[in-house]
C-alpha positions in Angstrom: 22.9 -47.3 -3.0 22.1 -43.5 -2.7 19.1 -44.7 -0.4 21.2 -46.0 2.0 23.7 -43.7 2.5 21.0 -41.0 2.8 19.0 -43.1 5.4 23.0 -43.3 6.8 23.0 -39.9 6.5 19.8 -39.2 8.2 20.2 -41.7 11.0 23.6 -41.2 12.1 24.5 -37.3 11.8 21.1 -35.7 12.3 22.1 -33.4 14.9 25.3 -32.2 12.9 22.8 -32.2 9.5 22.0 -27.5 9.1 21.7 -26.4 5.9 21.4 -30.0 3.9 17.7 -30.9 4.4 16.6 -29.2 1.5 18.8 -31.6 -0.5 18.0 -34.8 1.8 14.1 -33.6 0.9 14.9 -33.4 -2.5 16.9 -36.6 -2.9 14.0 -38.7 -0.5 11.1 -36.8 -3.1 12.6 -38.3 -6.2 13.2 -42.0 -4.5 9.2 -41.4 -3.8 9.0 -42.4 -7.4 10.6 -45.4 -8.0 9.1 -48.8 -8.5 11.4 -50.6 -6.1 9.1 -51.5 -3.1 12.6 -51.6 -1.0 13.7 -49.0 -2.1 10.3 -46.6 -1.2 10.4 -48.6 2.3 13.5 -46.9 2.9 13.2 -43.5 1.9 10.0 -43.5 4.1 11.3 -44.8 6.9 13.9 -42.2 7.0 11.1 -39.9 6.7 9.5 -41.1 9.7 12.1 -41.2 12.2 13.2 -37.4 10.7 9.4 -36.6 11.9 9.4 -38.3 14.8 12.6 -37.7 16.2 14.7 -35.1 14.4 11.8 -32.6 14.2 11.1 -33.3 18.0 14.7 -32.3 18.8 16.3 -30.1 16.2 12.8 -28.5 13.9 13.7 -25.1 14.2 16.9 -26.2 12.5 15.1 -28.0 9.8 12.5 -24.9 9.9 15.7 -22.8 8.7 17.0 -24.8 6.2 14.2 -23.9 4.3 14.5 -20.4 5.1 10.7 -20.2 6.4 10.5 -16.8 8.1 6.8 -16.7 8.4 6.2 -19.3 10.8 6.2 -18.8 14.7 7.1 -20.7 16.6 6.3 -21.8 20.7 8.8 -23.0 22.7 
């Protein structure tokens, strides 16, 4: 159940998602884990489309979630 309202989550309210990633990392790290087949398919699929199309559109966002203030960036 905590899968899918974090793929939800993720899928839905990207572009309104600042500070949580951390937590949505956190939560999709620990489902990495799990036995249920399902359940892994899920979590990674919500990691591919927040590679493929959060990151394209919001990564310096993402970037400060994690408070990285050693990376530049060009835009």
């Amino acid at each position: 159940m905590i899968v899918r309202c974090v793929y939800q989550l993720v899928h839905s309210q990207y572009s309104n998602i600042r500070s949580g990633w951390t937590n949505i990392f956190a939560v999709l790290h620990l489902i990495a884990s799990s036995l249920n087949e399902a359940i892994v398919d899920m979590a990674f699929e919500t990691c591919h489309f927040t590679v493929k199309t959060v990151f394209k559109e919001h990564l310096r966002i993402v970037v400060d979630a994690f408070q990285v203030d050693r990376i530049i960036f060009l835009f």
